[in-house]
VMD Tcl script that draws the C-alpha trace (Angstrom):
set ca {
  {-10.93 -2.29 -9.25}
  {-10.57 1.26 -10.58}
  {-8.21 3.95 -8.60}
  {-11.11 5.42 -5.93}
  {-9.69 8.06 -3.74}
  {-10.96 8.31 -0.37}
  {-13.78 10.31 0.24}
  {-12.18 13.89 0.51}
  {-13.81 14.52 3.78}
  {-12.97 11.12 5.14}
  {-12.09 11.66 8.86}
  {-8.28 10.97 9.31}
  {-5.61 11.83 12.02}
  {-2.91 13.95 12.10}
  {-0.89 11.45 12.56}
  {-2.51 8.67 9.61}
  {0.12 7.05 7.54}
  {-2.52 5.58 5.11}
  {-5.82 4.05 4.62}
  {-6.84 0.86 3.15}
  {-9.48 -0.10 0.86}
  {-10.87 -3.67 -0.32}
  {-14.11 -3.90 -2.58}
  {-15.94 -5.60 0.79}
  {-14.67 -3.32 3.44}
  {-14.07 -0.28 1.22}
  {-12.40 2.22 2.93}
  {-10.53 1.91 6.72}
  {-7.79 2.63 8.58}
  {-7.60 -1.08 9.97}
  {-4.48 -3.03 8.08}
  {-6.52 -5.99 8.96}
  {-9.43 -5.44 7.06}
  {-7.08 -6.44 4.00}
  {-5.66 -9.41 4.95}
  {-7.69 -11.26 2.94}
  {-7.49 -12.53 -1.23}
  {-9.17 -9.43 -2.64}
  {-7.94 -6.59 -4.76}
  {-6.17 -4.19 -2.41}
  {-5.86 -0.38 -2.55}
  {-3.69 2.01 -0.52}
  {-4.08 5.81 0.24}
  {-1.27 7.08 1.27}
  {-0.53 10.28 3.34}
  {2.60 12.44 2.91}
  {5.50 11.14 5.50}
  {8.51 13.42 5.50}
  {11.65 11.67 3.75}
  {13.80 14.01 5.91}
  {12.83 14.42 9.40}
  {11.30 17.76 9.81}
  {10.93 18.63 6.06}
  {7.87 18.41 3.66}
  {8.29 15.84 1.14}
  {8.96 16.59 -2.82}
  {6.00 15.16 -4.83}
  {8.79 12.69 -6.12}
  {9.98 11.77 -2.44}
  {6.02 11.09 -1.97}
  {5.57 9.23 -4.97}
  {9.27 7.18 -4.47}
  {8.32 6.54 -0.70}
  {4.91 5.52 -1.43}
  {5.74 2.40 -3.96}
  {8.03 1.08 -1.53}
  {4.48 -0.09 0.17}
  {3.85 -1.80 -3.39}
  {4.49 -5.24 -1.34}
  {1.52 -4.62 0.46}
  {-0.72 -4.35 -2.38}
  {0.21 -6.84 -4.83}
  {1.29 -9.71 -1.70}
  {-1.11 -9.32 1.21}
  {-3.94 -12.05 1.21}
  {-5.36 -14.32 3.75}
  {-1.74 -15.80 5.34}
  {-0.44 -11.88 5.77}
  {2.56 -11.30 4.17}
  {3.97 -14.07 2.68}
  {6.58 -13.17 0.01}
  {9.71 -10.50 0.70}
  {9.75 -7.08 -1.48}
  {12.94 -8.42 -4.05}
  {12.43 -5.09 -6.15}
  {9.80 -2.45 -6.95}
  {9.54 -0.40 -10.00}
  {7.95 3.05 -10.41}
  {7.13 4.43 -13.58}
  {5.82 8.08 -13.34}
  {3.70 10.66 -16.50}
  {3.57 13.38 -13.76}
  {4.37 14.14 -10.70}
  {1.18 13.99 -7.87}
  {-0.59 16.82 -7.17}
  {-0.97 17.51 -3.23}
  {0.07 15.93 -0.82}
  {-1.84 11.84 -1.00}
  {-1.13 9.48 -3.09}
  {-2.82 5.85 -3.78}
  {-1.80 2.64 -5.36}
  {-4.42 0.11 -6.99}
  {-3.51 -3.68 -7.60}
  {-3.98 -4.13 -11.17}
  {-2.58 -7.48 -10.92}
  {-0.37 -10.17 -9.33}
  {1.20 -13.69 -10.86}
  {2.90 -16.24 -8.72}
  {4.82 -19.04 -9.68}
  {7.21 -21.22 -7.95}
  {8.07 -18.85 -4.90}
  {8.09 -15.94 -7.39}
  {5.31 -13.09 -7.48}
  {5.03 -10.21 -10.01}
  {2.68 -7.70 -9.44}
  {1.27 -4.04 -10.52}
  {-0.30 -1.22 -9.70}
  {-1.46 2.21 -10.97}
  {-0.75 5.44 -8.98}
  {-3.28 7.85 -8.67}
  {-3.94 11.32 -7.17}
  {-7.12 12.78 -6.44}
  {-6.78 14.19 -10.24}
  {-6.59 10.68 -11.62}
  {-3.77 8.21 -12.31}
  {0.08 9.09 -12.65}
  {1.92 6.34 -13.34}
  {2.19 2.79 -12.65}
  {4.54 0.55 -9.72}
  {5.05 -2.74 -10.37}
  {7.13 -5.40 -7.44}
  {8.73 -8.64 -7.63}
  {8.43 -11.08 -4.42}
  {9.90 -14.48 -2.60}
  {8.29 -16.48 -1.13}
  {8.94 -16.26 2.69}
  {5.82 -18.56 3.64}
  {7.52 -19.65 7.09}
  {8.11 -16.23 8.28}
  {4.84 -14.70 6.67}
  {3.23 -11.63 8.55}
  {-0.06 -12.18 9.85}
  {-0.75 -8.24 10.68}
  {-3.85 -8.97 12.69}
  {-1.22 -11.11 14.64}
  {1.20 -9.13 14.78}
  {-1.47 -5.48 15.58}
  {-2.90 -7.94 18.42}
  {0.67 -8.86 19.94}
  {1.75 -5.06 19.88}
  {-1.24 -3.28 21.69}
  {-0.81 -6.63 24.37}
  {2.73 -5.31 24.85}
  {1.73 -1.53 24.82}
  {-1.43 -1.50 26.53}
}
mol new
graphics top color blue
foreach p $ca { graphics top sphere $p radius 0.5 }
foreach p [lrange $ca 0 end-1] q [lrange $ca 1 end] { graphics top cylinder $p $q radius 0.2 }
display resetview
């Protein structure tokens, strides 16, 4: 799947973290619409690194393929392997204030997942991330779960 920004005028929150994209849903806020085996894209929305302050374009960047787990290990189960290492590789730094990541990738093996991703701005890509995983099948995430649980407890 190519790096596809969202649709500039796509209505977000003041508040959105990110948006999610999967070639049958294509873009949504709902985490759940990606818990399945396709090719996963995030958008990702600038969240201060320092309460109070506006992050650096590398702060962005940095804080943004820390959710590299997400893209390269979310599938039908949820969340089944633990983030062992990520690894971002950056041409430029982003321009404005989004960022995205788009699987390029993923190989498992014995409890062992490698996967990548390029980063793109609304300019086009900037680098690439790339994450190793473990297996953690008996504690895996199941976000609809887990999104279902919380607004029982909240609401």
């Amino acid at each position: 799947m190519a790096p596809e920004p969202p649709p500039a005028d796509f209505p977000v929150s003041e508040n959105e973290e990110r948006l999610y994209l999967t070639e049958g849903v294509g873009w949504g806020r709902d985490v759940v619409d990606v818990q399945n085996g396709e090719r996963n894209q995030i958008w990702h929305f600038a969240i201060p690194t320092v309460e109070g302050e506006r992050p650096t374009p590398f702060q962005l960047a940095a804080g943004v393929a820390d959710v590299m787990n997400l893209v390269s290990n979310f599938g039908d189960g949820g969340l089944e392997f633990i983030n062992a290492d990520a690894t971002l590789h950056l041409a430029r730094l982003p321009e404005g204030p989004e960022i995205g990541l788009s699987s390029t990738g993923r190989v498992e093996q014995d409890g062992i997942s490698v996967g990548a991703a390029v980063v793109f701005d609304r300019t086009g890509v900037i680098g690439t991330a790339s994450v190793s995983g473990l297996a953690n099948a008996h504690r895996a995430l199941d976000i609809g779960e887990y999104f279902r649980t919380r607004q029982n407890i909240g609401g």
